[in-house]
N, CA, C and O of each residue as an XYZ file, in Angstrom:
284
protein
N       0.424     39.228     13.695
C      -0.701     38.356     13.593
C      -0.650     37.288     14.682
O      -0.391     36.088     14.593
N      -0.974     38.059     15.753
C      -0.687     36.805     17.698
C      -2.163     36.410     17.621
O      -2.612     36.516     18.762
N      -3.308     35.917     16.602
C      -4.254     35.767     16.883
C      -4.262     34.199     17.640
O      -3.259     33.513     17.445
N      -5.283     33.665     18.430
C      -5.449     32.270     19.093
C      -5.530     31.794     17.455
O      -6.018     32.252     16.422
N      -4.764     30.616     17.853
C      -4.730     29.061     16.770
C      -5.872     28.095     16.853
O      -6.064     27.381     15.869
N      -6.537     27.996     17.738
C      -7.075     27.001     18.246
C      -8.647     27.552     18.416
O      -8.870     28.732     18.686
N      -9.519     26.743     18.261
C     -10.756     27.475     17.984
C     -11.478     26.758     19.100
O     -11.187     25.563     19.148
N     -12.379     27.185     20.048
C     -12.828     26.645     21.550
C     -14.665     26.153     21.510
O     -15.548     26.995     21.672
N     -14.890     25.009     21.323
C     -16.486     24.875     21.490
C     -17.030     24.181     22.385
O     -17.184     22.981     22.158
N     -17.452     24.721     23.592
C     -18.328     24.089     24.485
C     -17.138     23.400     25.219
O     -17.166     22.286     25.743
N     -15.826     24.480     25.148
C     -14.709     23.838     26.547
C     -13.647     22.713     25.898
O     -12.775     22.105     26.520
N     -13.965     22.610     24.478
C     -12.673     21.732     24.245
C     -12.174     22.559     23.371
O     -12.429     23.762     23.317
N     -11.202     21.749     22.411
C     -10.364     22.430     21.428
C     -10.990     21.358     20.193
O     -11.039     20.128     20.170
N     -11.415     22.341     19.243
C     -11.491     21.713     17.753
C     -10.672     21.514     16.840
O     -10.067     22.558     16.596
N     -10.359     20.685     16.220
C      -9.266     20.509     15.128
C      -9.182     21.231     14.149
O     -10.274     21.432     13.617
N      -8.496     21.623     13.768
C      -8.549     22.068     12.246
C      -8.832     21.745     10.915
O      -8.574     20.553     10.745
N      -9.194     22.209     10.025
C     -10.128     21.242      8.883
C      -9.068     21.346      7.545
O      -8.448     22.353      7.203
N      -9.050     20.179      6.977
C      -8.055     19.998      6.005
C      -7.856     21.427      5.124
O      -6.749     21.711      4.666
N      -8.862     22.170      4.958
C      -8.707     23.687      3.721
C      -7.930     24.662      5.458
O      -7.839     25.882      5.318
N      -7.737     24.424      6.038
C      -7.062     25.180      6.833
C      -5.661     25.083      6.773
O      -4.922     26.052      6.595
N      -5.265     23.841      6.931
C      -4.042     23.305      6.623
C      -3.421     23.301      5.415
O      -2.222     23.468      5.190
N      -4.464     23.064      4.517
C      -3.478     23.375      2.772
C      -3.243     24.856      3.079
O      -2.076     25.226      3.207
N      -4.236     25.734      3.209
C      -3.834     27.042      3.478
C      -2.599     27.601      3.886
O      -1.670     28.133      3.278
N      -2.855     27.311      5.215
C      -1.302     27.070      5.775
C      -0.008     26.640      5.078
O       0.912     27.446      4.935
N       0.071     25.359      4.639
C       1.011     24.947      3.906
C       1.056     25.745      2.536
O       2.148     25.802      1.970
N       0.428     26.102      2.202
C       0.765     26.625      1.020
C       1.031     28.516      1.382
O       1.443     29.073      0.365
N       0.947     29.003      1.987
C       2.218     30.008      2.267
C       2.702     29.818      2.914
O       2.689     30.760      3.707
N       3.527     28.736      3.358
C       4.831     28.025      3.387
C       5.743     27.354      2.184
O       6.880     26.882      2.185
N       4.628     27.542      1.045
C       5.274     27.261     -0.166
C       5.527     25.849     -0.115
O       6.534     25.436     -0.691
N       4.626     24.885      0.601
C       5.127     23.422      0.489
C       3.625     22.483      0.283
O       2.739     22.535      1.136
N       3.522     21.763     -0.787
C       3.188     20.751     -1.864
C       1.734     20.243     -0.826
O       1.897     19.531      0.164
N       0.480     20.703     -1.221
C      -0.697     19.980     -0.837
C      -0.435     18.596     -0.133
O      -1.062     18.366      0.901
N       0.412     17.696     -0.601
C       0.097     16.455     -0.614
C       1.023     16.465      0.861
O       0.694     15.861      1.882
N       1.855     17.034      0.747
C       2.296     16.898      2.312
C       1.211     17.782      3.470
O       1.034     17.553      4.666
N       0.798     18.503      2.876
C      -0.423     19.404      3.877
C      -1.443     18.173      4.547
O      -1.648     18.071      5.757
N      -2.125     17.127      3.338
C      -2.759     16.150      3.603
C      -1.819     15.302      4.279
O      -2.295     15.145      5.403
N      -0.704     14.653      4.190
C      -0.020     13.921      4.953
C       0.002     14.093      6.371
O       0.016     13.067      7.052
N       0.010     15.457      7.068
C      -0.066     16.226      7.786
C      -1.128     16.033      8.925
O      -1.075     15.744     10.121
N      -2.457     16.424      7.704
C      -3.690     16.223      8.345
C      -3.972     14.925      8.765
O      -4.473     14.669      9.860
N      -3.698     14.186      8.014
C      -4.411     12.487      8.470
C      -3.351     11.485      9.257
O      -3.597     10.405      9.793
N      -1.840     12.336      9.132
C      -1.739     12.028     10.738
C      -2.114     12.018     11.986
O      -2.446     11.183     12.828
N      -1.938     13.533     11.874
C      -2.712     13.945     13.200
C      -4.075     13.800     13.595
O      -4.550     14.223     14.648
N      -4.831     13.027     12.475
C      -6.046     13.090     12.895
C      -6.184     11.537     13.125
O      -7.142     11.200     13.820
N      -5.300     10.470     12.602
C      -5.427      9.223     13.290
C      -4.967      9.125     14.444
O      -5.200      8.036     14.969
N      -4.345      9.916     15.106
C      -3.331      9.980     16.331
C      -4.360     10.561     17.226
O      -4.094     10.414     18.419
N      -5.995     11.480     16.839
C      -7.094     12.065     17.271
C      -6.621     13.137     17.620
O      -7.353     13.742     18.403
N      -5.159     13.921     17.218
C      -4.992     15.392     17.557
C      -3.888     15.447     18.852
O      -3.762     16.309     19.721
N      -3.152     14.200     18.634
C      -2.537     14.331     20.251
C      -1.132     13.474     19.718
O      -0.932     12.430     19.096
N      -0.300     14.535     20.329
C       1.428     14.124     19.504
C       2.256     12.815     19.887
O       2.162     12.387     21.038
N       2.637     12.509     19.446
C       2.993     10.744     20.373
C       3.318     10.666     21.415
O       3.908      9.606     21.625
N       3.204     11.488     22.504
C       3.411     10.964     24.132
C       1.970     11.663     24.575
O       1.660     12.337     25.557
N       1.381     11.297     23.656
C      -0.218     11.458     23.815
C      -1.253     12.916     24.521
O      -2.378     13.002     25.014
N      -0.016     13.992     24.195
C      -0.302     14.938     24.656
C      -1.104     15.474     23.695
O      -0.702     15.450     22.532
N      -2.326     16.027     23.999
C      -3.179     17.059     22.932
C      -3.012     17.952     22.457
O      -2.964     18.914     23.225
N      -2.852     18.205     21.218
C      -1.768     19.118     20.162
C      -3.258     19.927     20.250
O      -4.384     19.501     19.992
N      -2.691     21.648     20.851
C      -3.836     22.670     21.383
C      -3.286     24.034     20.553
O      -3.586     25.161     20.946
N      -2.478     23.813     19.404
C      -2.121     24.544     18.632
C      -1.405     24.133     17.464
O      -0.176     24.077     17.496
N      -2.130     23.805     16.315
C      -1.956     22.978     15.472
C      -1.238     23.668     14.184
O      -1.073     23.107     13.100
N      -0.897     24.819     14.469
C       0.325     25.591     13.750
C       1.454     25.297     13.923
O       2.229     24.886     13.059
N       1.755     25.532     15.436
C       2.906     25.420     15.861
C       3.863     23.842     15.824
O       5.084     23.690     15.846
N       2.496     22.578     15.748
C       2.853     21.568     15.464
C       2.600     21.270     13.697
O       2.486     20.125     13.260
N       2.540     22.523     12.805
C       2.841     22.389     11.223
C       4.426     22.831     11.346
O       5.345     22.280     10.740
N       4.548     23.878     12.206
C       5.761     24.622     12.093
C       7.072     23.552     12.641
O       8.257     23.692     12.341
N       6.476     22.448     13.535
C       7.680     21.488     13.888
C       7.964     20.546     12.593
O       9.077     20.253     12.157
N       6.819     20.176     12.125
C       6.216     19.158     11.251
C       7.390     19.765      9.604
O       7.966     19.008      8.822
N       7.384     20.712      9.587
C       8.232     21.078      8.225
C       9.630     21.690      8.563
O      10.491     22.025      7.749
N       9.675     21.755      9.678
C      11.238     21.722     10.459
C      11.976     20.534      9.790
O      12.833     20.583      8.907
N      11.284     19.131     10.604
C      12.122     17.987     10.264
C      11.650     17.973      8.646
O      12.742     18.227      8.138
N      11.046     17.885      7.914
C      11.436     17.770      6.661
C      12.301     17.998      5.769
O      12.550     17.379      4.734
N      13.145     19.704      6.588
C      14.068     20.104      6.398
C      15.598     19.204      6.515
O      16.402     18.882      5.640
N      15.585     19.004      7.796
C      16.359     18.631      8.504
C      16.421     16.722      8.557
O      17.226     16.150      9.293
């Protein structure tokens, strides 16, 4: 499943919408409320990781995101 993460309109990158992300998180088997924690980070930050780079695959920054939770 190598499908694109990132959905393209009119040349930018769109965010992902909170029922995308519970989705996500939840076959990862981890708790809505961190899915939302998740989302409204990244969306006060406007989608861009703290050295202000624009997060252009917003899986791969769930998949860091429940790394350190681990760890």
């Amino acid at each position: 499943m190598n499908e694109p993460q990132t959905i393209y309109s009119f040349g930018r990158v769109v965010p992902p919408k909170l029922e995308q992300i519970i989705s996500f998180f939840n076959e990862q088997a981890v708790p809505i409320a961190e899915a939302e924690e998740f989302f409204f980070y990244y969306q006060s930050m406007r989608w861009h990781n703290e050295n202000g780079i624009p997060i252009h695959n917003w899986k791969e920054a769930a998949k860091d995101w429940l790394y350190n939770l681990e760890n």
